[in-house]
C-alpha positions in Angstrom: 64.2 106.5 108.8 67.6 108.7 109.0 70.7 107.5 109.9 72.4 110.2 108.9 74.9 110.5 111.9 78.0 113.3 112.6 81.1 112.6 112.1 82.4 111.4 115.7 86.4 111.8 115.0 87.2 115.1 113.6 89.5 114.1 110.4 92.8 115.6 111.9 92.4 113.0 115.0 90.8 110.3 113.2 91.4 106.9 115.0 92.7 104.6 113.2 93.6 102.0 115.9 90.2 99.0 116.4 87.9 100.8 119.1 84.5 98.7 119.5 81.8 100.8 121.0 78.9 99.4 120.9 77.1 96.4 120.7 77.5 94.7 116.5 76.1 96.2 114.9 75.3 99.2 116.8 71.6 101.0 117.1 72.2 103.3 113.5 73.7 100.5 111.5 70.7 98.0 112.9 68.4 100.4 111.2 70.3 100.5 107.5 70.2 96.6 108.2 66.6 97.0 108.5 66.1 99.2 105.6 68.7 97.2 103.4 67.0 94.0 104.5 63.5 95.7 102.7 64.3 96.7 99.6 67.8 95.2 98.0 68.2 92.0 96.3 68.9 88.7 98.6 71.5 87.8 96.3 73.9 89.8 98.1 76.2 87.6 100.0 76.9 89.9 103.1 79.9 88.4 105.2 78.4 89.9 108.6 76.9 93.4 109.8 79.6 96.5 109.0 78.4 99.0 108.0 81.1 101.6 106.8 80.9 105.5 107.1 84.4 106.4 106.2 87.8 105.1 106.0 91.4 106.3 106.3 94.2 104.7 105.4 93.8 100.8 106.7 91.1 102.2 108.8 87.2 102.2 108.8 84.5 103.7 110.6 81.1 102.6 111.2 77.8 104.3 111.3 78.0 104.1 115.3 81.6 105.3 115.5 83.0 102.1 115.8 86.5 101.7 114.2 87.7 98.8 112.3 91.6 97.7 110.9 90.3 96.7 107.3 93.0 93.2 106.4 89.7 93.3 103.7 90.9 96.3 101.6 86.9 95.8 100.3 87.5 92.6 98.4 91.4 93.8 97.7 90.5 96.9 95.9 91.3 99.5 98.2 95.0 99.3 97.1 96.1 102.5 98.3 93.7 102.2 101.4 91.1 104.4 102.2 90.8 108.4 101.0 94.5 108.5 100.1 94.8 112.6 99.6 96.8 111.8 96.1 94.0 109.7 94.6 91.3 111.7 96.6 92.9 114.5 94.9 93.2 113.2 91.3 89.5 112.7 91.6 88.2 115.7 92.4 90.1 117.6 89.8 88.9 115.2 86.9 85.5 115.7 88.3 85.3 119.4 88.5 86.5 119.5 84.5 84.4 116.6 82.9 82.4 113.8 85.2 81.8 111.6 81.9 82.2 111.2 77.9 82.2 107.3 76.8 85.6 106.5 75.1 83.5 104.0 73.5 82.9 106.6 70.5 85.0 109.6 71.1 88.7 110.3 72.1 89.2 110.6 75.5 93.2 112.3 76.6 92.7 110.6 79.8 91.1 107.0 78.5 94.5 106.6 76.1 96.8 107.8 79.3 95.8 105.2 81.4 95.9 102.4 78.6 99.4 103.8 78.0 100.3 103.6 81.8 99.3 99.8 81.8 101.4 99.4 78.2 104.4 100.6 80.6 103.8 97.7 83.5 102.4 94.8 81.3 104.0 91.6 82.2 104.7 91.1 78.7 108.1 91.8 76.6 106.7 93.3 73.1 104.0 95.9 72.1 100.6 95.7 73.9 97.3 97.3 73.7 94.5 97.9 76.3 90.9 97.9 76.5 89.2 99.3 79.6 85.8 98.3 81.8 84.3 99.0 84.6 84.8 95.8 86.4 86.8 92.5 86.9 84.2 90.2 85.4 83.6 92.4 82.5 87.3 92.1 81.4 87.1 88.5 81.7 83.9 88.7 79.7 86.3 90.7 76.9 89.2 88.8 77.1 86.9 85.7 76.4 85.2 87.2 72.8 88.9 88.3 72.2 90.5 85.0 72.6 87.5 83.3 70.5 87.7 85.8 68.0 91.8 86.3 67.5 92.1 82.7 67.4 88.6 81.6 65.4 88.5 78.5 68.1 85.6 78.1 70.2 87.1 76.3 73.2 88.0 77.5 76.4 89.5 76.3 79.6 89.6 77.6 83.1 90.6 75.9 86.4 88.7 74.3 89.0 88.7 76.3 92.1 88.5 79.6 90.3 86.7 82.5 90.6 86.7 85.1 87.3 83.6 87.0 88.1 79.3 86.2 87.9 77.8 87.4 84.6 77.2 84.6 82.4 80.4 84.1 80.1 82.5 84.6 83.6 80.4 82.9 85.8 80.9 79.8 83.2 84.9 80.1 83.7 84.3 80.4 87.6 84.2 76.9 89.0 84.6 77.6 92.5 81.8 76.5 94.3 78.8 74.7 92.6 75.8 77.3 94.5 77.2 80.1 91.7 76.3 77.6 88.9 72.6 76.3 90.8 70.1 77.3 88.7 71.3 79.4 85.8 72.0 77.0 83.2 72.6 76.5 80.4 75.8 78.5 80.8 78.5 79.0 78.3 78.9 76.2 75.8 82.6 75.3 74.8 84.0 75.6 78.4 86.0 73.1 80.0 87.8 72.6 83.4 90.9 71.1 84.7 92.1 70.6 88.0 94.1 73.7 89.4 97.4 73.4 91.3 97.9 71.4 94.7 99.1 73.5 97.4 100.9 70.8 99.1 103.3 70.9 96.4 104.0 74.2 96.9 104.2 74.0 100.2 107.1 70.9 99.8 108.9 72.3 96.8 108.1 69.1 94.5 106.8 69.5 91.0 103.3 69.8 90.6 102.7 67.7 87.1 99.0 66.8 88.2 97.1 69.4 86.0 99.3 68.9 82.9 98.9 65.5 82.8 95.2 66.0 82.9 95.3 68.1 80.0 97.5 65.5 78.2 96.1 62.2 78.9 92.2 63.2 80.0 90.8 66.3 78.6 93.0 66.3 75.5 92.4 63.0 74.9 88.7 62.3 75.1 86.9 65.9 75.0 88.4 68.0 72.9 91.4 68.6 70.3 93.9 71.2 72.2 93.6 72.7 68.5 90.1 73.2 69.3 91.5 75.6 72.3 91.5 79.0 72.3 92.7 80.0 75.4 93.3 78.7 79.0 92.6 81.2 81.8 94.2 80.6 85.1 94.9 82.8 88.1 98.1 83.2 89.0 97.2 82.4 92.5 93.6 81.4 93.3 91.4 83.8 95.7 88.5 82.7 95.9 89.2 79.3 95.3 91.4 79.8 99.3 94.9 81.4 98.4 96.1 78.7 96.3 100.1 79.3 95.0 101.2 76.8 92.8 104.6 75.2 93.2 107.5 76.5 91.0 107.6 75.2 87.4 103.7 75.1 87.8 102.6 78.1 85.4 106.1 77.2 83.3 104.7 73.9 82.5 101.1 75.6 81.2 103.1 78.3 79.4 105.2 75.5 77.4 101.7 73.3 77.0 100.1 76.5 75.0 102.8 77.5 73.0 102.9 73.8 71.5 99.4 73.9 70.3 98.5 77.6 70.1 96.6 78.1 72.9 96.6 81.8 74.5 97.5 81.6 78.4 95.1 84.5 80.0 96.1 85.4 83.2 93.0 86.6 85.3 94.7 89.1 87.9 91.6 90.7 88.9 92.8 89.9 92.2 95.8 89.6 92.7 97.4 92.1 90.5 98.5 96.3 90.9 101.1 95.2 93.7 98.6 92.8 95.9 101.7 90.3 96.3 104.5 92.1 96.1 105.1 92.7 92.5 103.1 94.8 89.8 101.4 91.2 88.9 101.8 87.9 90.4 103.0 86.0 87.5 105.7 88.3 88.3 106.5 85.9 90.4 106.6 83.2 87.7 109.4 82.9 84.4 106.1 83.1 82.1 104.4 85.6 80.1 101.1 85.7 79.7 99.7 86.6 76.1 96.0 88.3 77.8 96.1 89.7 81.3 92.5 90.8 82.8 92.7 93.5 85.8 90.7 95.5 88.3 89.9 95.2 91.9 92.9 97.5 93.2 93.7 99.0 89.5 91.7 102.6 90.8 91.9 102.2 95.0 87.8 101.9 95.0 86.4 103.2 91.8 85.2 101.5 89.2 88.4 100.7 86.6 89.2 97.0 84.9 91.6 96.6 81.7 92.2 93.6 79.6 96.2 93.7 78.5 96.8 92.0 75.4 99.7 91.1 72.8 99.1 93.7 70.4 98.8 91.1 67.2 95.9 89.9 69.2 94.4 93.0 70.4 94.6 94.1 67.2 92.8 91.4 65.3 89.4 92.3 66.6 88.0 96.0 64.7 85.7 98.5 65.2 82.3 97.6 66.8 83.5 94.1 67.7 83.5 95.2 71.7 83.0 98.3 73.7 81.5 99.9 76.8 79.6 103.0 77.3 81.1 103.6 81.0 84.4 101.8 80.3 87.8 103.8 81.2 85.4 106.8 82.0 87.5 109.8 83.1 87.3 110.0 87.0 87.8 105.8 87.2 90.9 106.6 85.2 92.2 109.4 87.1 92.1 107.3 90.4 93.9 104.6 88.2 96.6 106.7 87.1 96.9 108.1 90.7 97.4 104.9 92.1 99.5 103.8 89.8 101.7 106.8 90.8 101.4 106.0 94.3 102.5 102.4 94.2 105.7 103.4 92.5 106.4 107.0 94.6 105.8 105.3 98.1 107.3 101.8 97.5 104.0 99.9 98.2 105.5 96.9 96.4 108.4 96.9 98.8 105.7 97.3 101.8 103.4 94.2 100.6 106.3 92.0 100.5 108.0 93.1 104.0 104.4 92.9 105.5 103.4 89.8 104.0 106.4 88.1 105.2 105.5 89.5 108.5 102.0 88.0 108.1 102.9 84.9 107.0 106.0 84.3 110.1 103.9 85.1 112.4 100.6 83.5 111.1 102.7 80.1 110.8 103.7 80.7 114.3 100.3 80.5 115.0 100.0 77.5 113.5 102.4 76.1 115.2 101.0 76.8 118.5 97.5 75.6 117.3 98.1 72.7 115.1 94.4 71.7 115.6 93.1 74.3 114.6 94.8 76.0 112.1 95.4 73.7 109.1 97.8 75.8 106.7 98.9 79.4 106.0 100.1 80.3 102.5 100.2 83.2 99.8 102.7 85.8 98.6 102.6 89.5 99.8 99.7 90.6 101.5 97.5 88.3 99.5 97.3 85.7 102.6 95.5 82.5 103.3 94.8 80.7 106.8 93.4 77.1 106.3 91.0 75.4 109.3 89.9 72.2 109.5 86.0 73.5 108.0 84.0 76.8 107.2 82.3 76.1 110.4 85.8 77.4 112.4 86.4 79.9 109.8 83.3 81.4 109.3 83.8 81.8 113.4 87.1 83.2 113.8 85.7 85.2 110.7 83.0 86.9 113.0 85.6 87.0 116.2 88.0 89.2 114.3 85.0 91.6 113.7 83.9 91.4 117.0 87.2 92.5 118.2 87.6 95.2 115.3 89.5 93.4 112.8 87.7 92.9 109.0 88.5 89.8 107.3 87.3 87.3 104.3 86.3 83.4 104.1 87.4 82.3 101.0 87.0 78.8 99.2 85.5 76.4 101.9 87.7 77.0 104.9 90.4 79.6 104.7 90.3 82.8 106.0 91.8 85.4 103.3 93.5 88.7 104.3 94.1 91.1 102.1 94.9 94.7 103.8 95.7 98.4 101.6 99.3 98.1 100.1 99.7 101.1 102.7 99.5 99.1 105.9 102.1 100.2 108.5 104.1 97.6 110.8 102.0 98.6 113.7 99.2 97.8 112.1 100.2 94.3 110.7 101.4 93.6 114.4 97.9 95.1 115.4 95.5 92.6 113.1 97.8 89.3 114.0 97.1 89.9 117.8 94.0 90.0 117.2 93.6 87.4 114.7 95.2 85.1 117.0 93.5 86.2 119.9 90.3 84.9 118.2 91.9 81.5 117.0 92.6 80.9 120.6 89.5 81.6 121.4 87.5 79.9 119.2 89.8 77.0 119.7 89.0 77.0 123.5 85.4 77.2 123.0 84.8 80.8 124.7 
């Protein structure tokens, strides 16, 4: 079966404004559902029928012709949105010279230029090293062994809520909904959870003291020494667990709990880090440090990149053999990196998420104010953005509105709606994607 379709907007008059076609999906991407549908594994948890042919910018394609404003950025990786000519450009030229050598046993110039380019925008004061993967959930996996191993505890603790990524050490941190546990066990051993921050606090200024006290008086108390702890990893805000920002003093108050016993704070910004809310990293945002930070997602605008950033007395306490990766920090993935890197910085895309996202956010709230009823809460930082309903039955159907009217968005956690567009989104497209989405509240709210 061929679905191989021409392209049906030359590249110098791509359209890059939401123009619905056909029918969803459309006659050529119903026939890669049907093929997809016969031979790839059910465990793929497809949101609804798009079927991408191309992107640019916040812009995507289908296989019909039908174009879609991405507020998805693919999961929030597509950082400098889609075929940006630098990082396009980067790419090719690493290609043409060398496609692949694994840094895992040789000296790659590129492997130790990217590390070096993270050293430069750590969120830590002090020396730093880097490792490189290929993905999110493998630097959790790393920054897991290197926390057990640097501090010779076997103890762990992540948050309720969170998400850090699904093969087996990560999946055991993650704790976001019970279905990603269902039937895998035993997981990890050693691996506790607390209760993550309350977004009502945030929303109200007042201290949020909930999750320390835990620690203190519960989980301190009767399940483990915090001796026994190597490291807590926490999000700086939750994705997957619906946008959740804690309130001020939150990650302060977990900073000032590990220092006292020795615990190493591991801040897992997979998601929200390279710029998503407004700063290089969102414990930016915060007065703490982190001593591990884990990245991917929008480190290399698409390609496969992740880095665990550590203190250097820790990075360095692990030697030779103890962890590597045959694919890890391979040259083209680090050339997009470094690219994108270069582009966040030369076109002020951490300026742009935070103008945008306050744009988002006024206008989503406005929303809310119109439809109380129906929309529950809107929160996040940047354009890492959360709308809450009252259930995932609403959201999951303004979800499939917005793609019915050409706008690509994201259920996360139980009920909230996540957007999370390329740090290159123009005004007129952020002014574009809330019409829309609020066209679709309104409608699902009226029953049409």
């Amino acid at each position: 079966m061929n679905t191989t379709v021409e392209n049906t907007i030359a590249p110098d008059s791509y359209e890059t404004s939401p123009l619905i076609k056909t029918a969803l999906p459309g006659p050529l991407a119903s026939e890669v559902l049907a093929r997809d549908h016969a031979v790839t594994s059910p465990s793929l948890p497809r949101a609804y029928p798009l079927v991408p042919k191309r992107g640019r910018g916040s812009s995507v394609e289908d296989v019909d012709g039908n174009v879609f404003l991405d507020f998805n950025a693919g999961i929030a990786v597509n950082s400098t949105g889609h075929g940006h000519p630098k990082v396009v450009a980067a790419v090719q030229r690493q290609a043409a010279e060398i496609l692949h050598y694994s840094a895992s046993d040789f000296y790659l110039p590129i492997y130790s230029e990217m590390c070096a380019a993270l050293r430069d925008v750590a969120p830590m004061s002090g020396p730093t090293r880097v490792f490189l993967s290929n993905s999110g959930a493998e630097a959790v996996e790393g920054a897991l062994k290197l926390a057990r191993y640097a501090t010779k505890r076997p103890y762990v603790i992540s948050f309720q809520g969170a998400f850090h990524g699904r093969t087996m050490g990560a999946l055991t941190l993650t704790d976001s909904k019970a279905k990603y546990h269902t039937g895998f066990g035993p997981l990890l051993p050693a691996v506790l959870h607390a209760p993550y921050a309350d977004p009502r606090r945030a929303a109200t200024g007042d201290r949020d003291t909930a999750t320390i006290e835990y620690l203190r008086n519960a989980l301190f108390r009767y399940e483990v020494e915090p001796t026994e702890v190597a490291a807590i990893f926490a999000e700086p805000i939750q994705g997957e667990g619906g946008i959740i920002v804690p309130a001020p003093g939150w990650m302060e108050d977990l900073r000032e709990l590990c220092d006292e016993f020795g615990i190493l704070l591991v801040a897992d910004e997979v998601q929200s880090g390279i710029g998503r809310t407004g700063k290089m990293w969102a414990i930016e945002h915060t007065e703490v440090e982190p001593d591990i930070v884990t990245s991917a997602k929008g480190l290399a605008s698409g390609l496969p990149l992740g880095a665990i950033i550590a203190r250097e007395e820790i990075m360095t306490a692990w030697g030779p053999g103890k962890h590597g990766s045959t694919y890890g920090g391979s040259p083209v993935p680090c050339a997009a990196g470094l690219a994108t890197l270069e582009v966040i910085r030369s076109e002020n895309l951490l300026e742009n998420s935070t103008n945008l996202g306050n744009y988002l956010i006024e206008g989503l709230r406005k929303l809310r104010a119109n439809q109380p009823d129906t929309v529950r809460d809107v929160r996040g930082v940047g354009l890492f953005v959360g709308v809450e309903f009252p259930d995932g039955q609403v959201a999951n159907a303004v979800q499939n509105r917005c793609f019915e009217k050409g706008l690509l968005v994201l259920e996360a956690g139980e009920n909230v709606i996540r957007m999370s567009p390329p740090l290159v989104l123009t005004a007129d497209e952020a002014g574009t994607g809330l019409r829309i989405f609020s066209e679709a509240v309104a409608e699902i709210a009226a029953g049409i």
